[in-house]
N, C-alpha and C positions, 0 to 999 in steps of 0.2 A: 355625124359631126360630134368631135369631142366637148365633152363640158369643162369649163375648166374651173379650178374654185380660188381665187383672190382671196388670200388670208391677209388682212396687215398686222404688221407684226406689233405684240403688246409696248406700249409707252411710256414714258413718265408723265405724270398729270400737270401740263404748262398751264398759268396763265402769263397774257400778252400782255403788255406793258404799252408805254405810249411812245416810247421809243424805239418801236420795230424789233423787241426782242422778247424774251419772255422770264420769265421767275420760275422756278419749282421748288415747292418747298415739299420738303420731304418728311412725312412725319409717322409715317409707318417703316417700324424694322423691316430690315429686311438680309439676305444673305448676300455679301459684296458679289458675286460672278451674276447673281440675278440682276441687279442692280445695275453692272459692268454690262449685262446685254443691255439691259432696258436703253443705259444711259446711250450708245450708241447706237439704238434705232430710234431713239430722240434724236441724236443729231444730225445722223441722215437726212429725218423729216424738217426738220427747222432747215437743214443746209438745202433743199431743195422749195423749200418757204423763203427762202431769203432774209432767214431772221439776221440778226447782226448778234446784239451782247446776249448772253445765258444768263443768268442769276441763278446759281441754287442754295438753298439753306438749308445747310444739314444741323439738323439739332446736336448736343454734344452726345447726345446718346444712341448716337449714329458715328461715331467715328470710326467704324468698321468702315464707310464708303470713300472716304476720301483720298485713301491711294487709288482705287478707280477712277474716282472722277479728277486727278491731279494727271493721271494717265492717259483718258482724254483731252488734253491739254487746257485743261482750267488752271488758274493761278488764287492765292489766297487776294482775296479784296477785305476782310476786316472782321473780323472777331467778338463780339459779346460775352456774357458769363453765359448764356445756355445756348449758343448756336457758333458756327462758323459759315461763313457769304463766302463762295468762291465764283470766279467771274469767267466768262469764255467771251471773245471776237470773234464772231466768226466770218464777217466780208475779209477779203484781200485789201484791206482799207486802214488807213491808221487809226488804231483802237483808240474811241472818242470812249471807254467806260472814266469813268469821274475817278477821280484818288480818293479814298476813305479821305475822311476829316484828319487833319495830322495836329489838332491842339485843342487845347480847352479853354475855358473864359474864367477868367478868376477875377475877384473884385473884393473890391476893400472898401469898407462902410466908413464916411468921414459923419458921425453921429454927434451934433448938437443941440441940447438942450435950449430952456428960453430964458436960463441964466448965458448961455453963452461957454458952459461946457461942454468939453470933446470928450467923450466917451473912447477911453482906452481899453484893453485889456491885457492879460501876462498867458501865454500858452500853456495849458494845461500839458500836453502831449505836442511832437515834432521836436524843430531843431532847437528851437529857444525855450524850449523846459525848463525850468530850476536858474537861468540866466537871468534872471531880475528885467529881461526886456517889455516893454512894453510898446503897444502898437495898436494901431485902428483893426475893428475885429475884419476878417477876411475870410474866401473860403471859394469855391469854386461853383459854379452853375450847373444844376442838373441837363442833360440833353435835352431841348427843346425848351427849354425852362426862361423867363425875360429875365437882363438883366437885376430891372429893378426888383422883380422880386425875385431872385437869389440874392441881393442886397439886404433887405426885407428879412427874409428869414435866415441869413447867415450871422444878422445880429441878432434875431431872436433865439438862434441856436446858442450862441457864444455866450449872448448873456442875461435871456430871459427877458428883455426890453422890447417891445413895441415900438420898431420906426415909421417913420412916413419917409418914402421918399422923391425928393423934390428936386435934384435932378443931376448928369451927369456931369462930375468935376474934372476928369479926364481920363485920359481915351490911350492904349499904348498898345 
């Protein structure tokens, strides 16, 4: 009787998600044809797993891999300053992966004193430079960051003042 010897072929390092897919985040160089196998005896194994969405995050200093993995039919999902997220479906199923985030939160400090002054300010830098405008200071929220305190420190950014604040005057 013959012996036979079962190699499985080398992979990319998944973790699972909790929605039946998995992440890789890839943080070792490496040469794109290596890569280019790897990535598709990954996907054989996940397609025979039944995974559904892919997530891979390739750092920017990996952008040698991404004509590979756009090859295997990944598409861009959303961009940072030091990585790129590209997304893969893989059921015969209509692709539930979410949309990147498509805005941001910006917010404008109505700041009064317990004389009953509003605290304005005149743009140092942007479109109203040098234009004699004035305006409630403003400024936009870090990701994951609370309103109120991007409120909070977008006055204390502008203008060195300490606010408290007390609560949302509107909503757009």
């Amino acid at each position: 009787m013959a012996d036979y010897i079962v190699q499985q072929a080398e992979q990319l390092n998944p973790v699972n998600d909790i929605y039946g897919g998995v992440i890789v985040n890839v943080e070792q160089p490496m040469d794109s044809k290596v890569y280019s196998t790897l990535l598709r005896a990954s996907m054989s194994q996940w397609r025979q797993q039944e995974k559904r969405g892919i997530w891979i995050k390739l750092p920017i200093q990996h952008v040698n891999l991404v004509e590979a993995t756009v090859k295997e039919g990944f598409r861009y999902h959303h961009a940072e300053k030091d990585y790129l997220m590209l997304v893969c479906w893989l059921p015969e199923t209509p692709d539930t992966i979410p949309e990147n985030a498509s805005h941001r939160v910006g917010i404008g400090a109505f700041v009064m004193n317990s004389q009953r002054e509003v605290l304005v300010v005149q743009e140092k830098n942007g479109a109203f430079k040098g234009q004699g405008v004035w305006k409630f200071p403003t400024g936009v929220a870090n990701e994951g960051e609370d309103i109120c305190t991007a409120a909070i420190r977008e006055v204390k950014e502008e203008t060195g003042i300490e606010a408290e604040f007390v609560e949302v005057l509107a909503f757009r």
